[in-house]
C-alpha positions as CSV (number, residue, x, y, z in Angstrom):
1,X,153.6,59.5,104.7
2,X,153.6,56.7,102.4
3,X,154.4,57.5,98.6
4,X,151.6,58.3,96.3
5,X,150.4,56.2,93.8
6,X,151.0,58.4,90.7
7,X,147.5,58.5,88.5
8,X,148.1,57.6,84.7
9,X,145.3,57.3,81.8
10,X,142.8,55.2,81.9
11,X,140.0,54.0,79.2
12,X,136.6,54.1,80.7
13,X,133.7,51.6,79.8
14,X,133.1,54.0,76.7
15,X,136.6,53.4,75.4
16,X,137.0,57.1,76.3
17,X,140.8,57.9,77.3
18,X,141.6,60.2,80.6
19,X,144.5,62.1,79.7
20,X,147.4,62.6,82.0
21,X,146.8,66.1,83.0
22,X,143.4,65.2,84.0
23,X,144.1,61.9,85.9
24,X,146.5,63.9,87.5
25,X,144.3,67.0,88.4
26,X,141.4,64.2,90.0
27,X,144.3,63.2,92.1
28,X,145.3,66.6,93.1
29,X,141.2,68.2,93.9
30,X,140.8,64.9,95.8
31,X,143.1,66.5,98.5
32,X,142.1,68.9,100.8
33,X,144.4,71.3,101.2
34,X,142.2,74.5,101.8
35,X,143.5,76.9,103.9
36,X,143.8,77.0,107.1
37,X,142.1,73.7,108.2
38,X,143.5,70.9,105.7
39,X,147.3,69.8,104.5
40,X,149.1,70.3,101.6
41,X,151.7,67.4,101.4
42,X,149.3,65.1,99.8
43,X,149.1,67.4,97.1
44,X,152.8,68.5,96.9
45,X,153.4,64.4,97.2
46,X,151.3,63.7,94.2
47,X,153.0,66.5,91.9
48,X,156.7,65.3,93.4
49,X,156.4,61.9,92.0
50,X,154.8,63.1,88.6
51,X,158.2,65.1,88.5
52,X,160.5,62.7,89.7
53,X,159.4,60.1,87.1
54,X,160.5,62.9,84.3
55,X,164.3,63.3,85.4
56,X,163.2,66.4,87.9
57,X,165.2,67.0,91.2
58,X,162.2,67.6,93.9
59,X,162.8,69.5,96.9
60,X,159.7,69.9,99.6
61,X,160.7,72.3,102.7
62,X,158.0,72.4,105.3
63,X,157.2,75.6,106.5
64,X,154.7,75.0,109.4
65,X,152.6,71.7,110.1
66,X,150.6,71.3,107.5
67,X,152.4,73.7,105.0
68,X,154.9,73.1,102.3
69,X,156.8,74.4,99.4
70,X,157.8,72.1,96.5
71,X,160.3,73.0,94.2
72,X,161.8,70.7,91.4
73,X,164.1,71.3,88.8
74,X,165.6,70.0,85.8
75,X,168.3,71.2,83.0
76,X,168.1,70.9,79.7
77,X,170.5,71.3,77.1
78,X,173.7,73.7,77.4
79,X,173.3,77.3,78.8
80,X,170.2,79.3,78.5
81,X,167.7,80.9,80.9
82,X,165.7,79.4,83.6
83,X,162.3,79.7,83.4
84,X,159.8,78.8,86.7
85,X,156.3,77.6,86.3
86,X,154.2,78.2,89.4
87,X,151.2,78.3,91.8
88,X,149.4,77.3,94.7
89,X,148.8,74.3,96.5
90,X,145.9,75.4,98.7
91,X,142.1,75.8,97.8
92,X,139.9,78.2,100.2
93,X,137.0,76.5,102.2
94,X,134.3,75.1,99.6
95,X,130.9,75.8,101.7
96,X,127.8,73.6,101.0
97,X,125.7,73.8,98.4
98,X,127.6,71.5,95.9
99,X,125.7,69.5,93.4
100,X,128.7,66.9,93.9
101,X,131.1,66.7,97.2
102,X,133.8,69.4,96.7
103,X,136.5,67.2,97.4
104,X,135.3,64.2,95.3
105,X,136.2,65.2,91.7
106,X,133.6,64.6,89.1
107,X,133.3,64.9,85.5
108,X,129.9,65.5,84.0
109,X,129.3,67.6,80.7
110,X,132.3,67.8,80.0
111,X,134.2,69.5,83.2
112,X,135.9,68.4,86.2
113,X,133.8,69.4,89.2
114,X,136.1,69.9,92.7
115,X,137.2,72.8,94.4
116,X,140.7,73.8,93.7
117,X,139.6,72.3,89.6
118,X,140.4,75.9,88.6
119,X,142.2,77.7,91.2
120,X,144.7,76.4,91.3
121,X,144.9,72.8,91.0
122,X,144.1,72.8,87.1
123,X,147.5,74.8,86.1
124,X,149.3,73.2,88.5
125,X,148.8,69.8,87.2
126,X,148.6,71.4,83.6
127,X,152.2,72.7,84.3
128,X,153.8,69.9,86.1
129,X,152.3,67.7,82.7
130,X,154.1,70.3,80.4
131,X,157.0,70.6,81.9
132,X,157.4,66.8,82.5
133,X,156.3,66.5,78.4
134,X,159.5,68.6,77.2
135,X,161.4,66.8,79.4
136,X,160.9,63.5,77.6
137,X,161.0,65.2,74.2
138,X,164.2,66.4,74.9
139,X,165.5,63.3,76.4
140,X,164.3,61.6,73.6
141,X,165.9,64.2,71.0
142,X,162.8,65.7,70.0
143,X,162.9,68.6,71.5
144,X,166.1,70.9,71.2
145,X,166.1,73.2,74.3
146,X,168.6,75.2,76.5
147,X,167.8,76.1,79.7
148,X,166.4,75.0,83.0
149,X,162.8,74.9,83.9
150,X,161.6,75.1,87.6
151,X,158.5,74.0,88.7
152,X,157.0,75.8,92.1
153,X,154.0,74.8,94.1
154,X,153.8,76.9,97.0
155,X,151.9,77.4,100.3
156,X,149.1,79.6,101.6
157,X,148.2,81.4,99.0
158,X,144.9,82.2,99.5
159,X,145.8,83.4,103.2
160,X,149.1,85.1,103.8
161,X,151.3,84.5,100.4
162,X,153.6,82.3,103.0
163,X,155.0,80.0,100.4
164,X,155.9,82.6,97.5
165,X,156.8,85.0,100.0
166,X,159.3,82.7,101.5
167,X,160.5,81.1,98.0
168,X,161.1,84.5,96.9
169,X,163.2,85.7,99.6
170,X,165.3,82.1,99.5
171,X,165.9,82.5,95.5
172,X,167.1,85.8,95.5
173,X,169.2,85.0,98.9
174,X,170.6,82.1,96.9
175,X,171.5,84.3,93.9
176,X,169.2,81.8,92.1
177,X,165.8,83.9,91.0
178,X,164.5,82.7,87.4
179,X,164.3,84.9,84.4
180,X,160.9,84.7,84.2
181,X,157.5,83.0,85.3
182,X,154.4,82.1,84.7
183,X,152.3,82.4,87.6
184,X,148.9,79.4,87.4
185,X,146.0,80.9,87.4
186,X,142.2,80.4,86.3
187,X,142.5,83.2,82.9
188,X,141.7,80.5,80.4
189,X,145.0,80.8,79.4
190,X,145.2,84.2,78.3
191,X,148.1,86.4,79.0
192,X,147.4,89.0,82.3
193,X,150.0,91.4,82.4
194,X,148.6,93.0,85.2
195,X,147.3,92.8,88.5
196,X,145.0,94.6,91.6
197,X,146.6,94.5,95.2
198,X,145.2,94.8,98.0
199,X,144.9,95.6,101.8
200,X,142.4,95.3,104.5
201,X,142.7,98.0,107.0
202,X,140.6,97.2,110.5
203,X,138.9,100.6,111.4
204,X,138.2,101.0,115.4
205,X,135.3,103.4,116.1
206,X,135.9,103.9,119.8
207,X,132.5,105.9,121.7
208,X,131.5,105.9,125.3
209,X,130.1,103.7,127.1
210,X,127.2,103.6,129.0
211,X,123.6,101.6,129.9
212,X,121.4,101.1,127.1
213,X,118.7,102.8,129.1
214,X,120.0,105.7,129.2
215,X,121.6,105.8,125.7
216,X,122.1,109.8,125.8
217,X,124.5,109.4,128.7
218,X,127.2,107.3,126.1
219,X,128.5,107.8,122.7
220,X,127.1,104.9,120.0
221,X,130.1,103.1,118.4
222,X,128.0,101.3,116.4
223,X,126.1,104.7,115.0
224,X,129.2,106.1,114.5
225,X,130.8,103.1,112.4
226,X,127.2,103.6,110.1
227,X,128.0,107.6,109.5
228,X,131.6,106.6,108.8
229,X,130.8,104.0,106.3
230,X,128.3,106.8,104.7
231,X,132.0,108.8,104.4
232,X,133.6,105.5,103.0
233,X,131.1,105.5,100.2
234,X,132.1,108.7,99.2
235,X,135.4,107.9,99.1
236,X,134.6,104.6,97.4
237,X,132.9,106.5,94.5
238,X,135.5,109.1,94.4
239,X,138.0,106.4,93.1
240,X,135.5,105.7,90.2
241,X,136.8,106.4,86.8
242,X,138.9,104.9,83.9
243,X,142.2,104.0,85.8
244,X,145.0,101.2,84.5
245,X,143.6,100.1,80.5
246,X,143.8,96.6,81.9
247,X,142.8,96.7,85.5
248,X,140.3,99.2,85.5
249,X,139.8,101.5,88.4
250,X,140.8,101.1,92.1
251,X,137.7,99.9,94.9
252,X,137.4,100.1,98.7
253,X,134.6,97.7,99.8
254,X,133.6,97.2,103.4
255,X,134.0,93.8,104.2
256,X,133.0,93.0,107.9
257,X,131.7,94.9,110.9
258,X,131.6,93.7,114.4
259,X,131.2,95.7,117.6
260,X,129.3,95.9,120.8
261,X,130.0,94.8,124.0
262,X,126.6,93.6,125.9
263,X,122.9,93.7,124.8
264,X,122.1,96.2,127.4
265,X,125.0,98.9,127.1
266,X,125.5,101.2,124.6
267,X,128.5,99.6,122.5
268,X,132.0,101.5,123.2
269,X,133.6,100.0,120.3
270,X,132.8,98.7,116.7
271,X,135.4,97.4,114.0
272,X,135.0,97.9,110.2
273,X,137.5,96.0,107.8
274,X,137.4,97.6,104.7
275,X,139.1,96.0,101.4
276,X,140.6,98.3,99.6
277,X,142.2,97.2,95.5
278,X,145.1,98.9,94.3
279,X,146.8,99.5,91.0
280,X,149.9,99.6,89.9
281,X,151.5,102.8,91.4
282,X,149.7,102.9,94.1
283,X,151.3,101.4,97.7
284,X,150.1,100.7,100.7
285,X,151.0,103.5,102.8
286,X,149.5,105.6,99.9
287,X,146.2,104.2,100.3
288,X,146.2,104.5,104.3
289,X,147.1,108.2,103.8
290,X,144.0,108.1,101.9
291,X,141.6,106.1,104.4
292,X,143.2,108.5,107.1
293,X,142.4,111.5,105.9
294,X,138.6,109.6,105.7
295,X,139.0,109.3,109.3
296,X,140.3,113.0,110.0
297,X,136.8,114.3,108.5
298,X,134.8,111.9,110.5
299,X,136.9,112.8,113.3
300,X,135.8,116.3,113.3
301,X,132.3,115.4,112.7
302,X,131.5,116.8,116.3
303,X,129.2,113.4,117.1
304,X,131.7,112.2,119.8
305,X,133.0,108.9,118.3
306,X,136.4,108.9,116.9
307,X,137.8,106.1,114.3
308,X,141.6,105.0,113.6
309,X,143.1,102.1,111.7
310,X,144.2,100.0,114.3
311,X,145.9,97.1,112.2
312,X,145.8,95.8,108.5
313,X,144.2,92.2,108.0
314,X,146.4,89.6,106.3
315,X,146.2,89.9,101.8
316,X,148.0,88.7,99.2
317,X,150.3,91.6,98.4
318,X,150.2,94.6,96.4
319,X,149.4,95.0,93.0
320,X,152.1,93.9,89.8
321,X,152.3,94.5,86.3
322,X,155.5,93.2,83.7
323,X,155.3,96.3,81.1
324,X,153.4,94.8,77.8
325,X,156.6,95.5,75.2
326,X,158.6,93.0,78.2
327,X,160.7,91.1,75.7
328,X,159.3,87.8,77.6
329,X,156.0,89.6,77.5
330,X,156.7,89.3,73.8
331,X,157.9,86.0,73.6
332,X,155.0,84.5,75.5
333,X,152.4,86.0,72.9
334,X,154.2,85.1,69.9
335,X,154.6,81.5,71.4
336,X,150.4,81.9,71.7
337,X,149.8,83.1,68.5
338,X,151.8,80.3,66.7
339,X,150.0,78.0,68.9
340,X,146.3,79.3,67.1
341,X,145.8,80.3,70.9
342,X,144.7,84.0,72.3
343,X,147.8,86.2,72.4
344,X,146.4,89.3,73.2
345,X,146.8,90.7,77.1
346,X,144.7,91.4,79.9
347,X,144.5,92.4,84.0
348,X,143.3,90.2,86.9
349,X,141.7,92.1,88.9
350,X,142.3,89.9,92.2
351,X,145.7,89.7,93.4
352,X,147.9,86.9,93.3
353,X,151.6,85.4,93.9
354,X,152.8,87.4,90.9
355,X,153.6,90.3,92.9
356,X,156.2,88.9,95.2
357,X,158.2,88.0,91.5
358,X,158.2,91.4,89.7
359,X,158.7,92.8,93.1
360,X,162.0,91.0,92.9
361,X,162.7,92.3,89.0
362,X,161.1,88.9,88.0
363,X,159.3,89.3,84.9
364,X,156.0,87.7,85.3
365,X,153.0,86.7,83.4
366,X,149.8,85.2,84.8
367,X,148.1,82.3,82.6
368,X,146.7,78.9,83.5
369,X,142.8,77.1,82.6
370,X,139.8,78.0,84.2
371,X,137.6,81.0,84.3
372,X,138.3,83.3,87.2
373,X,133.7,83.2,87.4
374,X,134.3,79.8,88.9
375,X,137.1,81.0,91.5
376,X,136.0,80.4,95.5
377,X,132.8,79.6,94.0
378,X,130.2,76.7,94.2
379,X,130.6,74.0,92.1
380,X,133.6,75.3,90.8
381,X,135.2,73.3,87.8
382,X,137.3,73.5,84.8
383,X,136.4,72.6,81.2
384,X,138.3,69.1,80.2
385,X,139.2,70.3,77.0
386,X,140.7,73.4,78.1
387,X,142.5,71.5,80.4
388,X,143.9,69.0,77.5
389,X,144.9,72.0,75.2
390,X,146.2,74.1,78.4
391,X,149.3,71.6,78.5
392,X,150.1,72.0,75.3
393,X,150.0,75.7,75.6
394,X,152.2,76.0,78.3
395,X,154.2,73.9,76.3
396,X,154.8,75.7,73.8
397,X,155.8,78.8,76.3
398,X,158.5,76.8,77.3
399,X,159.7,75.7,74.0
400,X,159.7,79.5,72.6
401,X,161.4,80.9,75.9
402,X,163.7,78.1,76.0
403,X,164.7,77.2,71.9
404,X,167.8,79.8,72.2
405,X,171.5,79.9,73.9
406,X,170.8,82.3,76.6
407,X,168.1,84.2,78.0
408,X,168.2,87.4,75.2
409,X,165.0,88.1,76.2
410,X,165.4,88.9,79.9
């Protein structure tokens, strides 16, 4: 792959000025890295050289065709903590419907229309422009910082977690986990402290089969799956209720159903693939105990059909949360408030690569531009403006957490 040309500011006709952040971003949406059918080395290419050109050592490991991990690093300073800003490099399938193509960023009205313009390709390219910005003020004696800061753009995401999964595993194998991070996401740029899990168990209903003339002779899987989900309902509303002041309470939504076997047989099987958000404190094996003891009444329903879980479709992780008096928890609002920005703290109630951090000790924040509406969405985009102030917020993160001698606040 030949190097990227890396996108600058430019004046248009108006004598309006691009900014860096978002010459960058219309670089970054113009690649399609959606998962599972495009690449992300364009992308991770593109955010390398933006790096490199502030004094950051770049490392990009590949982890299947197609699928990368950057990583790039750079000390400032004497001592002090080391403080990782990441996200994701892929973008889920954009679908028609678009008022412009999804991978041909447009700004109109003041927003950058693409998909991946919010999640994530807005924080990362707000990031990578903040952390390349206190780079050059410190170089330049401006800026009077101790620490390191690590910048992370990682794979798959929005399938498996692959990347952060993996980064997390080789950081802590390395003895070389950060203190804390800030995890890009589409919150306009408020704090989450919190997030849902999730996990997608794939229900069998298993009946009898038999000709569809003669239906009495078999055992409907596909009737069975219906009085089943009537049980799931119940359950579904039994979760209902105030639950985590951030997150609110816990769902289980079915998501898909498939089954039968030939138009003129009564079907002997039928799948339903539930998706079932957690909170904090609540585990996956938890939550199957629950869904099984769903499928223990329906069981010994006396209709014939019986249902098990027969394997758990692929999710992010379980849910997170970095406790709100967190001394970096803290830091980060204070560095907000100073800013004239919104310190106070909220949930996400999708899940995200946070988890894999905390579940590591990592303290971890969630914050980036974009509104979480626009997320997988058509015609998703971010708000220029936001996108402009969004660097200098992040900035000012990494100031506050690195203006000290050591990390006191991890």
């Amino acid at each position: 792959m030949s190097s990227p040309t890396l996108p600058s500011a430019v004046t248009g006709p108006d004598g309006s000025t691009t900014s860096d952040v978002l010459a960058l971003l219309t670089a970054l949406v113009a690649c399609d890295s959606t998962t599972p059918t495009g690449e992300e080395e364009s992308t991770a290419a593109l955010l390398a050289a933006h790096l490199s050109a502030a004094g950051f050592s770049v490392d990009t490991e590949q982890l299947a065709p197609g699928r990368v991990n950057l990583t790039a690093r750079r000390v400032l300073g004497t001592g002090g903590p080391s403080v990782m800003l990441n996200s994701h490099l892929d973008v889920v399938p954009a679908g028609g419907g678009w008022s412009s193509p999804p991978f041909e960023p447009t700004v109109r009205d003041g927003r950058l229309y693409g998909r991946g313009s919010a999640d994530a390709k807005g924080p990362l390219a707000a990031m990578a422009c903040a952390a390349a910005e206190l780079a050059r003020a410190a170089d330049a004696g401006l800026a009077e910082v101790n620490g390191e800061i690590v910048f992370s753009a990682v794979s798959q995401e929005e399938g498996d977690s692959m990347g952060a999964r993996h980064l997390v595993s080789e950081l802590a194998r390395q003895g070389r986990l950060p203190d804390a991070v800030i995890v890009g996401e589409p919150t306009g740029m408020r704090l989450l402290a919190a997030h849902k899990g999730s996990v997608r168990p794939v229900v069998e209903v298993t009946g009898v089969a038999a000709h569809a003339a003669t239906p009495h002779a078999g055992v409907n899987a596909i009737t069975g799956a219906a009085a089943l989900i009537t049980l799931l309902e119940e359950y579904a509303a039994s979760l209902a209720g105030p639950g985590h002041p951030l997150l609110g309470a816990p769902t289980c939504t079915p998501v898909l159903v498939s089954g039968g076997e030939a138009p003129n047989a009564v079907p002997e099987h039928c799948r339903i693939t539930l998706d079932r958000r957690l909170l904090p404190g609540e585990t996956q094996e938890s939550v199957l105990a629950e869904v099984d003891a769903v499928l223990d009444r329906f069981n010994k329903g006396g209709h014939g059909a019986t249902a098990a879980v027969a394997e758990c479709a692929p999710s992010t992780g379980g849910p997170s949360e970095t406790p709100p008096d967190h001394p970096f928890v803290l830091l980060c609002r204070r560095a907000l408030a100073e800013a004239g920005a919104d310190d106070s703290l909220a949930g996400l109630t999708v899940n995200c690569d946070m988890t894999h951090f905390r579940a590591a000790g990592v303290p971890a924040l969630v914050c980036g531009p974009g509104r979480l509406e626009v997320m997988h969405a058509v015609d998703e985009h971010v708000v220029v403006t936001e996108l402009d102030e969004s660097v200098g917020l992040y900035r000012a993160i990494l100031a506050e957490a690195l203006g000290g001698q050591g990390p006191a606040w991890a």
